[in-house]
C-alpha positions in Angstrom: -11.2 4.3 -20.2 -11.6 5.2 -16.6 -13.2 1.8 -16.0 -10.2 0.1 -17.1 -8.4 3.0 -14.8 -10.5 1.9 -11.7 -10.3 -1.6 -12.2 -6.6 -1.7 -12.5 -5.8 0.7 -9.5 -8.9 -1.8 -7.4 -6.7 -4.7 -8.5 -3.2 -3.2 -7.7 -4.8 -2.3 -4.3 -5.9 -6.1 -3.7 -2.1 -7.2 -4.4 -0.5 -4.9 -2.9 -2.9 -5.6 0.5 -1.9 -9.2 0.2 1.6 -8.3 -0.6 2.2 -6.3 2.6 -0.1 -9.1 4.6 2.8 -12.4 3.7 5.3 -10.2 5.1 4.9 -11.2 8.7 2.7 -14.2 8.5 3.2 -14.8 12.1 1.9 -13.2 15.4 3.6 -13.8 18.9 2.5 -12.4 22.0 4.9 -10.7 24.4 5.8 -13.7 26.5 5.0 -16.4 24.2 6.4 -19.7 22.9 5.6 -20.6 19.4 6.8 -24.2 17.9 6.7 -25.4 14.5 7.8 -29.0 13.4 8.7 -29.5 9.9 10.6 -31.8 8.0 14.3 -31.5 6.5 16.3 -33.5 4.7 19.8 -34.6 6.1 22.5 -31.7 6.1 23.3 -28.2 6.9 19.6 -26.0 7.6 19.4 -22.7 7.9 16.9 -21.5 10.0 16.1 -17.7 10.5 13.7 -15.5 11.7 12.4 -11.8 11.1 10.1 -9.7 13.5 9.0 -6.1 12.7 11.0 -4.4 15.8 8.3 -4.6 18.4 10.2 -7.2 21.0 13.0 -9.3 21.6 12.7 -12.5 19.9 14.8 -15.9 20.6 15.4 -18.7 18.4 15.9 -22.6 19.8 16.1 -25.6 17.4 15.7 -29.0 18.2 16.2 -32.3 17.0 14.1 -34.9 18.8 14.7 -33.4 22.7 17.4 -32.3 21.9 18.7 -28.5 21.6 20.9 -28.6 18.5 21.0 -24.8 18.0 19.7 -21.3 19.2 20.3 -17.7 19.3 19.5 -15.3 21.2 20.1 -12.0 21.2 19.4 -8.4 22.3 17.1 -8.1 18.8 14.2 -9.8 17.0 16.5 -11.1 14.1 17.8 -14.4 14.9 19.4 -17.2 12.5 21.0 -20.3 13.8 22.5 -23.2 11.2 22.5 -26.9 11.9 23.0 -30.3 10.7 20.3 -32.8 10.8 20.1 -37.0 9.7 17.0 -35.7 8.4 13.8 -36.1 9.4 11.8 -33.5 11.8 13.0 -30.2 13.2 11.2 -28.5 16.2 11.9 -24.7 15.6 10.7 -22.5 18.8 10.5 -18.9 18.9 10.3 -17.4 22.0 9.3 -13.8 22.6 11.0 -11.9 25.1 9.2 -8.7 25.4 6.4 -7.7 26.8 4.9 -7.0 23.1 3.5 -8.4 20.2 5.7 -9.1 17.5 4.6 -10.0 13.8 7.6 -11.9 12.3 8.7 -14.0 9.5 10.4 -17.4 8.8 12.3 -18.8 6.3 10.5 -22.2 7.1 
């Protein structure tokens, strides 16, 4: 019985590691740009991002060269909506402080 006991609470360690791990799958230096392209089909997108307190973090989407929607502000929550023809989104996230910030994305 205390095998099954060890195995399960090994197990519920391992998911709860990997768990905790997705929750801020990104790292941005204090200072730092990061850009992701991905695609979207045409309409309203939400984009939105989450950091875990550490800095200031700024959101800037673009379509082609050109900006189509940020925001920015004091914070490292951001979400910005805009509508595309489709196609590929630029999404930069721009950290303002002078520390690292894990964050997440909805994209």
């Amino acid at each position: 019985m205390w095998n099954k006991i060890r195995k399960l609470a090994a197990t519920l360690l391992v998911v709860l590691f990997v768990a905790v791990s997705n929750v801020f799958p990104y790292v941005i230096p204090g200072g730092a740009t990061q850009t992701f392209a991905r695609g979207v089909n045409p309409g309203w997108v939400t984009v939105q991002i989450r950091g875990n307190g550490n800095s200031n973090l700024d959101l800037y989407v673009y379509y082609g060269n050109t900006l189509i929607g940020r925001s920015e502000s004091p914070y490292d929550s951001e979400a910005v909506q805009v509508q595309t023809r489709g196609g590929t989104i630029t999404i930069a996230v721009v950290n303002r402080g002078g520390y690292t910030n894990d964050y997440q994305t909805n994209f």
